[in-house]
MARDOSE-283829 format. One record per residue (C-alpha): x, y, z. Coordinates in steps of 0.02 Angstrom, whole numbers, plus 50000, padded with zeros to 5 digits. Example, Ala and Ser with C-alpha at 12.3 -4.5 7.8 and 13.67 -1.06 7.14 Angstrom:
<mimis>
<mimi><x>50615</x><y>49775</y><z>50390</z></mimi>
<mimi><x>50684</x><y>49947</y><z>50357</z></mimi>
</mimis>
This chain:
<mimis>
<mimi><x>50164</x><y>50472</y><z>48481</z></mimi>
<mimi><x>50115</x><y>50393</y><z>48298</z></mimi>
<mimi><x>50109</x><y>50186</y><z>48296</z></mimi>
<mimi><x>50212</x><y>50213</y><z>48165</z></mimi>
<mimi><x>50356</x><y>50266</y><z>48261</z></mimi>
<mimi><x>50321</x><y>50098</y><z>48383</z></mimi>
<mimi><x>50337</x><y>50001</y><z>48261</z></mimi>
<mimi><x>50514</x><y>50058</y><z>48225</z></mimi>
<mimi><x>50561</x><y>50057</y><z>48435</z></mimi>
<mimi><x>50502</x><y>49883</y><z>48427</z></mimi>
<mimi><x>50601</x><y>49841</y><z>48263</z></mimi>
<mimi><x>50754</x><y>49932</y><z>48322</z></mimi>
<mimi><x>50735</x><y>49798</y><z>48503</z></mimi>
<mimi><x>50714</x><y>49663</y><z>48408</z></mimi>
<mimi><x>50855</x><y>49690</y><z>48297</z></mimi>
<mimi><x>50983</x><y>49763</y><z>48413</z></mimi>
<mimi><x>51028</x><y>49872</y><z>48286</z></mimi>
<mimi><x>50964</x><y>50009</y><z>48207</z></mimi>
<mimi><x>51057</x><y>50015</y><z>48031</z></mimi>
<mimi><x>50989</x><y>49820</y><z>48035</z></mimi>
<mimi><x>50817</x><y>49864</y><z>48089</z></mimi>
<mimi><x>50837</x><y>50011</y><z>47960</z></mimi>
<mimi><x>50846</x><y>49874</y><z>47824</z></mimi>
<mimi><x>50694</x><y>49771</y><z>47873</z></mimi>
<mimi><x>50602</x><y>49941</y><z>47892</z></mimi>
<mimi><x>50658</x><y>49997</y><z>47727</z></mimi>
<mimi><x>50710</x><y>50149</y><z>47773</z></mimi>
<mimi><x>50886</x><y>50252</y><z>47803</z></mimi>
<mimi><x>50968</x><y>50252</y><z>47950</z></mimi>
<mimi><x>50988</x><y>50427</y><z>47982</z></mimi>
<mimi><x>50803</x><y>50425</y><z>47958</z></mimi>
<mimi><x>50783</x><y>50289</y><z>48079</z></mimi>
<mimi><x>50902</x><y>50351</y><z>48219</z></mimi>
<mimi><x>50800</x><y>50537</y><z>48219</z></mimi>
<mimi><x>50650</x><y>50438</y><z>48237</z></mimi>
<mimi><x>50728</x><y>50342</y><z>48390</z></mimi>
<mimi><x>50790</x><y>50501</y><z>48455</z></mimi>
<mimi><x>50627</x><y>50619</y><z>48446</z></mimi>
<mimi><x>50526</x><y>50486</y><z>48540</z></mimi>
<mimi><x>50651</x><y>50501</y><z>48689</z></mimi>
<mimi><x>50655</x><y>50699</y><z>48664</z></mimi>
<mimi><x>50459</x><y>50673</y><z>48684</z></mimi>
<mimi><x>50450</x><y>50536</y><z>48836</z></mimi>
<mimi><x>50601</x><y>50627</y><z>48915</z></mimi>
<mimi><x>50708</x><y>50484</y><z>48932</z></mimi>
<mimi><x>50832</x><y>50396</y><z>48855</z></mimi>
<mimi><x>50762</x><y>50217</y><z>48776</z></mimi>
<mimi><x>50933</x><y>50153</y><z>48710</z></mimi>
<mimi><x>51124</x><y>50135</y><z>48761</z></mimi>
<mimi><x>51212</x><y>50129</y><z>48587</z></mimi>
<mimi><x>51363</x><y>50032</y><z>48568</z></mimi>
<mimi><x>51495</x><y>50003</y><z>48452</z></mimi>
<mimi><x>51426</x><y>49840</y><z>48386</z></mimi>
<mimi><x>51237</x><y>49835</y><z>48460</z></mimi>
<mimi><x>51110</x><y>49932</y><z>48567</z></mimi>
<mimi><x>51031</x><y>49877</y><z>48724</z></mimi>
<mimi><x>50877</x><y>49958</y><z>48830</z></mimi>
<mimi><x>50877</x><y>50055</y><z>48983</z></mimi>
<mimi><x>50775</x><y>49984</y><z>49106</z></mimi>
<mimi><x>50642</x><y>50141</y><z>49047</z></mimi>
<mimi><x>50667</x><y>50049</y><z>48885</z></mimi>
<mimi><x>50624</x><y>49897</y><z>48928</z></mimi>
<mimi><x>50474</x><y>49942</y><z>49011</z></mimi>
<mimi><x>50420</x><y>50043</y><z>48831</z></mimi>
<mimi><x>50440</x><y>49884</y><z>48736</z></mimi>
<mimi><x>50322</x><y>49787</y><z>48833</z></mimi>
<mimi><x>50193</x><y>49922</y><z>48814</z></mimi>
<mimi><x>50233</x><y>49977</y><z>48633</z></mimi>
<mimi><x>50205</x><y>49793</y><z>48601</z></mimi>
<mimi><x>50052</x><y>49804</y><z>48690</z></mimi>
<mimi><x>49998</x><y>49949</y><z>48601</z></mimi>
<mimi><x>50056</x><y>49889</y><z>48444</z></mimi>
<mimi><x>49966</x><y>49720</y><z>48458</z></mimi>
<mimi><x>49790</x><y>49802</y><z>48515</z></mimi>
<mimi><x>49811</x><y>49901</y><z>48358</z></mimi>
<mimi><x>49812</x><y>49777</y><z>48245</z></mimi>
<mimi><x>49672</x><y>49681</y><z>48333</z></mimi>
<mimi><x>49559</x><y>49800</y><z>48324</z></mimi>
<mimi><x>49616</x><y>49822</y><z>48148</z></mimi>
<mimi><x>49544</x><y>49647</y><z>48127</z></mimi>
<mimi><x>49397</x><y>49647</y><z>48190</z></mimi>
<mimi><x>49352</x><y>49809</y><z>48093</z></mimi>
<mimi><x>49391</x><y>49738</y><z>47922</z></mimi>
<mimi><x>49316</x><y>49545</y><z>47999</z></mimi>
<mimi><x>49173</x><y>49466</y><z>47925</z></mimi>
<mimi><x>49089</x><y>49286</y><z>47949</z></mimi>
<mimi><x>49194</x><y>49230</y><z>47819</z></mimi>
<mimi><x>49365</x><y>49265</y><z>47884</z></mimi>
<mimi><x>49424</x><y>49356</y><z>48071</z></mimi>
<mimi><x>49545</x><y>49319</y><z>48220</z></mimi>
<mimi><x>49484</x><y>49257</y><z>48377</z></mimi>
<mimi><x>49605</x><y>49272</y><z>48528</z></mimi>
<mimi><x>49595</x><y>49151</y><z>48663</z></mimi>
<mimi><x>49700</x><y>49137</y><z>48825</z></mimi>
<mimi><x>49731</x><y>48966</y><z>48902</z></mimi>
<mimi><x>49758</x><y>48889</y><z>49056</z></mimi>
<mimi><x>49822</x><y>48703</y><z>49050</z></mimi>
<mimi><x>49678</x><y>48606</y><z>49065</z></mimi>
<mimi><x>49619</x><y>48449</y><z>48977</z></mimi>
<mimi><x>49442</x><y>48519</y><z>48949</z></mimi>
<mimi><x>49532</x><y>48634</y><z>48813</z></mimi>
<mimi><x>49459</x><y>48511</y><z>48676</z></mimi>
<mimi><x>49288</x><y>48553</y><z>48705</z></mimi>
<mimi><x>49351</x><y>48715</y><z>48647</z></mimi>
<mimi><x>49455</x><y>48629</y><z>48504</z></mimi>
<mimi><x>49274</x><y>48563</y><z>48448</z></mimi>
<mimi><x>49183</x><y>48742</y><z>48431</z></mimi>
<mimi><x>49334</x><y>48781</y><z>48337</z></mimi>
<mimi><x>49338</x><y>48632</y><z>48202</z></mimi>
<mimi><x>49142</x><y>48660</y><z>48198</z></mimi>
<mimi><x>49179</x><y>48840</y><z>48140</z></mimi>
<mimi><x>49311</x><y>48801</y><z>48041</z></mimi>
<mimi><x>49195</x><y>48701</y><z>47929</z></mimi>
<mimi><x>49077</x><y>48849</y><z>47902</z></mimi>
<mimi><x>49209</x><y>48998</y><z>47884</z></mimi>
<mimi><x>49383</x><y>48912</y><z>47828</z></mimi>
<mimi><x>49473</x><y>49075</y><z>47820</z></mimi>
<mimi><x>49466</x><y>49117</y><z>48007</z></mimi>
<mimi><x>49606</x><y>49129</y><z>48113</z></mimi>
<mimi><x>49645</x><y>49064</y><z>48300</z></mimi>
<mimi><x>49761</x><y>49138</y><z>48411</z></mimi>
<mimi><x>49807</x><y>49056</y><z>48562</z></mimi>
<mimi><x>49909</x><y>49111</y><z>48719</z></mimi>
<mimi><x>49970</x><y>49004</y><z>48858</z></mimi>
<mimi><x>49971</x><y>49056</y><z>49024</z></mimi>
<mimi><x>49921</x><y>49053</y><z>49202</z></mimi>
<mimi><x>49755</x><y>49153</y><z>49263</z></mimi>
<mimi><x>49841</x><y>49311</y><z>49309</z></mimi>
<mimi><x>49930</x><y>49309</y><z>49122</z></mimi>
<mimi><x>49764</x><y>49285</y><z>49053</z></mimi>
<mimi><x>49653</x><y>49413</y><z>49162</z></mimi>
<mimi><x>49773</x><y>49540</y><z>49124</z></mimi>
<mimi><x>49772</x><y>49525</y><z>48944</z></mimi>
<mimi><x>49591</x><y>49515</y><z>48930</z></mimi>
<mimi><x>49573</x><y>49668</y><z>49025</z></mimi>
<mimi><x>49685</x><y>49764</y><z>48899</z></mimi>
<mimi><x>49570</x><y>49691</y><z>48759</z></mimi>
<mimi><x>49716</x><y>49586</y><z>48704</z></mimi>
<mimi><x>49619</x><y>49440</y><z>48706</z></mimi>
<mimi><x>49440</x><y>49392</y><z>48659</z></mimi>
<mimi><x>49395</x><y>49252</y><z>48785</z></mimi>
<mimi><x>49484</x><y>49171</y><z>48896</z></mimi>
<mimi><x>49478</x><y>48966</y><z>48982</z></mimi>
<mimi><x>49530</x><y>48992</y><z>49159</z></mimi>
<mimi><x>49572</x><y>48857</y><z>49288</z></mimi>
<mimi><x>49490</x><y>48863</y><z>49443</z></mimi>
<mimi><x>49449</x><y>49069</y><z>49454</z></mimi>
<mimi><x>49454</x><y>49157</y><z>49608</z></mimi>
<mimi><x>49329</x><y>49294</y><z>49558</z></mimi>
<mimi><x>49221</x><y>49335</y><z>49405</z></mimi>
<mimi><x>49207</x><y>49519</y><z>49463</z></mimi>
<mimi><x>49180</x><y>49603</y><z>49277</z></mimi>
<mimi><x>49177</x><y>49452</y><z>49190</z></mimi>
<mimi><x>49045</x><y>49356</y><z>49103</z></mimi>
<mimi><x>49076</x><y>49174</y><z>49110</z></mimi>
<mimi><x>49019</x><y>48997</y><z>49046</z></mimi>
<mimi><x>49083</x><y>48858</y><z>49159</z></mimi>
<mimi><x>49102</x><y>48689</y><z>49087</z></mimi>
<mimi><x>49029</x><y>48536</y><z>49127</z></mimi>
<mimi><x>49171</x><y>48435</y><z>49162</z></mimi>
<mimi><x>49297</x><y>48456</y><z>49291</z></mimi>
<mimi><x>49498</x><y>48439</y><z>49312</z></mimi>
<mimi><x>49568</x><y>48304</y><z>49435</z></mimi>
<mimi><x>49731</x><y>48362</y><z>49536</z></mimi>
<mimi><x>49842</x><y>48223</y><z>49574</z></mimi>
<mimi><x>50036</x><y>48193</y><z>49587</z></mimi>
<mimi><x>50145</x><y>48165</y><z>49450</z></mimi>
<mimi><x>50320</x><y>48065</y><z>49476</z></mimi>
<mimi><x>50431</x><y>47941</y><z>49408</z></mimi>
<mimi><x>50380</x><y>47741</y><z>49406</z></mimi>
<mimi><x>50496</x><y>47690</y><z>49516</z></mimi>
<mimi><x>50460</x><y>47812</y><z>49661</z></mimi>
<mimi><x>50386</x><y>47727</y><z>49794</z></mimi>
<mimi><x>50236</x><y>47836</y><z>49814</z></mimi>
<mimi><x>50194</x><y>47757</y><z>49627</z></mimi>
<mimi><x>50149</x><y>47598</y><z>49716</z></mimi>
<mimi><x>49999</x><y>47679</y><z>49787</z></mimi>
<mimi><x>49811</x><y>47702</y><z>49702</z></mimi>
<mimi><x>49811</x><y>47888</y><z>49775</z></mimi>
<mimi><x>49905</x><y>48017</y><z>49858</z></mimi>
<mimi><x>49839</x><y>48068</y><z>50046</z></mimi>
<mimi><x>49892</x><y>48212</y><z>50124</z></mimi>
<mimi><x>49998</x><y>48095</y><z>50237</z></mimi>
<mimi><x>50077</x><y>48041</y><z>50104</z></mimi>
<mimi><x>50166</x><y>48193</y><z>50049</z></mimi>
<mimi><x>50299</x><y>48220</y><z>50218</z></mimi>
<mimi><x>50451</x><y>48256</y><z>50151</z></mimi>
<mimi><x>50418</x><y>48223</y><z>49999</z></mimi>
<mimi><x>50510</x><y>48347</y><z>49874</z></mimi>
<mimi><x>50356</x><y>48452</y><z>49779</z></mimi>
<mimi><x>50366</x><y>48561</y><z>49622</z></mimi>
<mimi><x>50219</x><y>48663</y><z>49616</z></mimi>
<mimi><x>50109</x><y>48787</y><z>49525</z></mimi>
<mimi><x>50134</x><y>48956</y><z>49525</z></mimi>
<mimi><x>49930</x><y>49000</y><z>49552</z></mimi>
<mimi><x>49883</x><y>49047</y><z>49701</z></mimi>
<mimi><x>49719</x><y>48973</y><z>49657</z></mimi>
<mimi><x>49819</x><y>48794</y><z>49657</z></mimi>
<mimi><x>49908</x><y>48846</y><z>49822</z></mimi>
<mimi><x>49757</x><y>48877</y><z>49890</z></mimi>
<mimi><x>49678</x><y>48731</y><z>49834</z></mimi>
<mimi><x>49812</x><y>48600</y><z>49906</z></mimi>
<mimi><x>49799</x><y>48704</y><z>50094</z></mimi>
<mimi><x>49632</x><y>48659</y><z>50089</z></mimi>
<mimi><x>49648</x><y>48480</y><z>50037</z></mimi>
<mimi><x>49796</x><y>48470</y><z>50162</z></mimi>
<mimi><x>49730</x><y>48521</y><z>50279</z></mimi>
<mimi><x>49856</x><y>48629</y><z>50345</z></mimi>
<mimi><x>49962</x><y>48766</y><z>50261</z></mimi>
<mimi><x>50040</x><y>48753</y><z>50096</z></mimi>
<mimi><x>50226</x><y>48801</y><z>50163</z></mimi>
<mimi><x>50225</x><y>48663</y><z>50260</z></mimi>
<mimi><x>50276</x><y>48545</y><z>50123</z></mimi>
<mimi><x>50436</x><y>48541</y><z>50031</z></mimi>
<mimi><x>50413</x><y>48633</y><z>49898</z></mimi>
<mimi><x>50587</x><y>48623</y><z>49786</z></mimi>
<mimi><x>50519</x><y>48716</y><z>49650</z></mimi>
<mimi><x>50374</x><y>48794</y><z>49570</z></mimi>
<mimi><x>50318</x><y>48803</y><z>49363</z></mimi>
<mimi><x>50187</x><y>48902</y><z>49263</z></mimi>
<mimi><x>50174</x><y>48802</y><z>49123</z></mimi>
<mimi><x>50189</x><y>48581</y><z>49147</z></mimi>
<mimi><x>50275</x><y>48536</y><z>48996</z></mimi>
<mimi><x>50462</x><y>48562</y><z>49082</z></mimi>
<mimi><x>50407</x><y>48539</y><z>49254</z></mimi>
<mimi><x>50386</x><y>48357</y><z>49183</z></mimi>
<mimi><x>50570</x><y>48358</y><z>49114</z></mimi>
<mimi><x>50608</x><y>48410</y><z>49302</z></mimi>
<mimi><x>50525</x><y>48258</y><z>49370</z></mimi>
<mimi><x>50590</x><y>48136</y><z>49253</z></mimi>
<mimi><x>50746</x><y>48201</y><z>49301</z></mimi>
<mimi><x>50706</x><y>48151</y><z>49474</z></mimi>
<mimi><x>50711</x><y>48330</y><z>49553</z></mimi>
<mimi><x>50519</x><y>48311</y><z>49642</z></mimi>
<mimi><x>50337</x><y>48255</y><z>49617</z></mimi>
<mimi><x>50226</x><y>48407</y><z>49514</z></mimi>
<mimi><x>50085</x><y>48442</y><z>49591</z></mimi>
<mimi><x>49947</x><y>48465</y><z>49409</z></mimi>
<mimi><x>49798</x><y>48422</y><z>49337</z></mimi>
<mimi><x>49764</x><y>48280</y><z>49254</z></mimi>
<mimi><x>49804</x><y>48196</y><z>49072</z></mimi>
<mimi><x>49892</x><y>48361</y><z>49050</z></mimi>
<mimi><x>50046</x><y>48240</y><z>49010</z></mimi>
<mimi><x>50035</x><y>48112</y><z>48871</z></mimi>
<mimi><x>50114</x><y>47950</y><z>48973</z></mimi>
<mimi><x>50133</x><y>47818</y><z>48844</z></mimi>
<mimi><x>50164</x><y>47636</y><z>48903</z></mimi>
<mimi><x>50357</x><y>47657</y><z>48902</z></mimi>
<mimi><x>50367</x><y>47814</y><z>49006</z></mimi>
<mimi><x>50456</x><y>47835</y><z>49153</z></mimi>
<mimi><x>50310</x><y>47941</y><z>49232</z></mimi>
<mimi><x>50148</x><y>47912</y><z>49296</z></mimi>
<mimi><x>50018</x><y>47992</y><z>49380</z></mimi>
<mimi><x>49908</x><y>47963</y><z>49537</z></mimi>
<mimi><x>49765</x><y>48053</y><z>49584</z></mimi>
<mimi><x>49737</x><y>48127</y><z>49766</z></mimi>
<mimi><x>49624</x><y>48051</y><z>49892</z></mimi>
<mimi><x>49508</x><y>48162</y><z>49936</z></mimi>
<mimi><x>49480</x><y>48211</y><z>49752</z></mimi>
<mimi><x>49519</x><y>48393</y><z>49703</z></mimi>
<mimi><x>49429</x><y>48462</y><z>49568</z></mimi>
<mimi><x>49442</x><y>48615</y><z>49471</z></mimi>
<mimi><x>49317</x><y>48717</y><z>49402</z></mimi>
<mimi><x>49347</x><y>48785</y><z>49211</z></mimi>
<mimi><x>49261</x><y>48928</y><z>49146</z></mimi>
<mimi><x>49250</x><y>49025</y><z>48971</z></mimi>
<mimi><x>49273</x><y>49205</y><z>49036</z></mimi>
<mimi><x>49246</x><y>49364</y><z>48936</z></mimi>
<mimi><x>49248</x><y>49569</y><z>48990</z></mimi>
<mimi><x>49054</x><y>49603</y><z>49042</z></mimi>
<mimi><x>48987</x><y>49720</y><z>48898</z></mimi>
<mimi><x>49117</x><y>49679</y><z>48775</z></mimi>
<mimi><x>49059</x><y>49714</y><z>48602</z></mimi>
<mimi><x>49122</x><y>49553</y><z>48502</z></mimi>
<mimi><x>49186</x><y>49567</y><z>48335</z></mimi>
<mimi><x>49105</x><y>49468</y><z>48208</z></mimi>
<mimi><x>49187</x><y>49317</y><z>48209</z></mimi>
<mimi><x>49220</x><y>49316</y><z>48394</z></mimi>
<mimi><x>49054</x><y>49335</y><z>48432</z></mimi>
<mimi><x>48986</x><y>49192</y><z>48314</z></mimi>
<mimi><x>49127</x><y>49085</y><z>48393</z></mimi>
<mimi><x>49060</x><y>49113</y><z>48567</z></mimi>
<mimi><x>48892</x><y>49047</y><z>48495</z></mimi>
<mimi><x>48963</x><y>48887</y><z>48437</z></mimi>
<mimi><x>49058</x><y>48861</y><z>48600</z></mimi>
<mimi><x>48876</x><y>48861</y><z>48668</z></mimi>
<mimi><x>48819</x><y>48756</y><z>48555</z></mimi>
<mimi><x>48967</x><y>48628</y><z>48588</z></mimi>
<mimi><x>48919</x><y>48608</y><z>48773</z></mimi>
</mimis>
């Protein structure tokens, strides 16, 4: 199976069509459609369902388009760190939402200055996202939230930590209150993280278990769990100044009583052999803190 022939899979599932992905391939159709057709000969199933107008994947190729992208993506990773210097280079970094990001930021405007032409690659997600790409050398580092293990990891943690707290509109009347108590939260409507590190963590602060509240919805990412609360549909249960609340906002933020804090660490794959420019950004990241 040639990365070539990926390539044209994933071209051919972006596109929908093949005589369209043909064109952006530069290549014939006929040409194209063989291709397609040997590389389900060779995985023994079929990939495609052509239509009259546009293809769609079997559920086999679905599946192949996740990995060929996979694939495809390690390939040209590895590509750049192979052909990476100190003067240019990608560095891939997976991120949790977490305020202590800009120390991060820092290391990277610090190496900016020195080696202009390097490139930073970031991708969003929540601890299991990240873990999983790291472990298929998709990524290079990655800032985790609160991890539950560090089994085959090396790690930095940072000196600061991340403050949990409630976020809801002004005019709720839990908004009247300096902080949130466990008490506080009966029957109150809850949209929650995803982690089960952050499920964990608000058991424990709780005091009892995590189903017991009224959970109405649950988010990976803030950014449109905040749309949901100014829309009135809960409280988000997050970290701190991970929403910007200027003075007109209808949202604000209070911070539980007893605090919760979150641990953040800089995790990489024990014995990973760092490409140039990763491994010089890992030394200004020390340097930083």
């Amino acid at each position: 199976m040639e990365i070539r022939v990926l390539r044209y899979f994933l071209a051919v599932a972006r596109e929908g069509s093949i005589s369209t992905a043909a064109e952006s391939l530069h290549i014939t159709q006929p040409t194209l459609s063989r291709q397609i057709k040997d590389l389900e000969d060779d995985l023994g199933k079929k990939l495609i369902i052509r239509g009259s107008k546009k293809i769609s994947l079997t559920d086999e190729g679905r599946l192949f388009r996740k990995r060929a992208q996979e694939i495809v993506d390690l390939v040209n990773k590895t590509r750049s760190e192979i052909e990476s210097d100190y003067e240019g280079g990608d560095i891939y970094i997976g991120c949790g939402e977490t305020e202590q990001m800009r120390l991060i930021a820092k290391a990277v405007r610090d190496l900016q200055k020195d080696y202009p032409l390097m490139r930073f690659h970031l991708f969003s997600g929540n601890a299991i996202d990240i873990t999983e790409r790291l472990d298929r050398g998709l990524l290079d580092f990655g800032v985790l939230v609160n991890p539950s293990s560090m089994i085959g990891y090396d790690f930095i943690r940072l000196p600061c930590f991340d403050k949990g707290g409630l976020l809801m509109c002004k005019d709720n009347p839990l908004a009247a209150l300096d902080a949130i108590r466990p008490r506080d939260l009966e029957d109150v409507p809850i949209i929650t993280s995803r982690s089960e590190m952050s499920r964990h963590a608000i058991s424990k602060w709780l005091g009892r278990d995590f189903d017991t509240l009224n959970i109405v919805g649950s988010f990976n990412l803030i950014f449109n769990a905040a749309l949901m609360v100014e829309e009135g549909v809960g409280c988000a249960w997050c970290l701190d100044r991970l929403v910007k609340i200027p003075e007109d906002s209808v949202l604000c933020f209070r911070p539980f009583e007893p605090v919760v804090e979150m641990e953040v660490s800089v995790v990489w794959k024990k014995n990973q052999v760092f490409s140039n420019a990763a491994g010089e950004f890992l030394k200004r990241v020390k340097a930083v803190l």
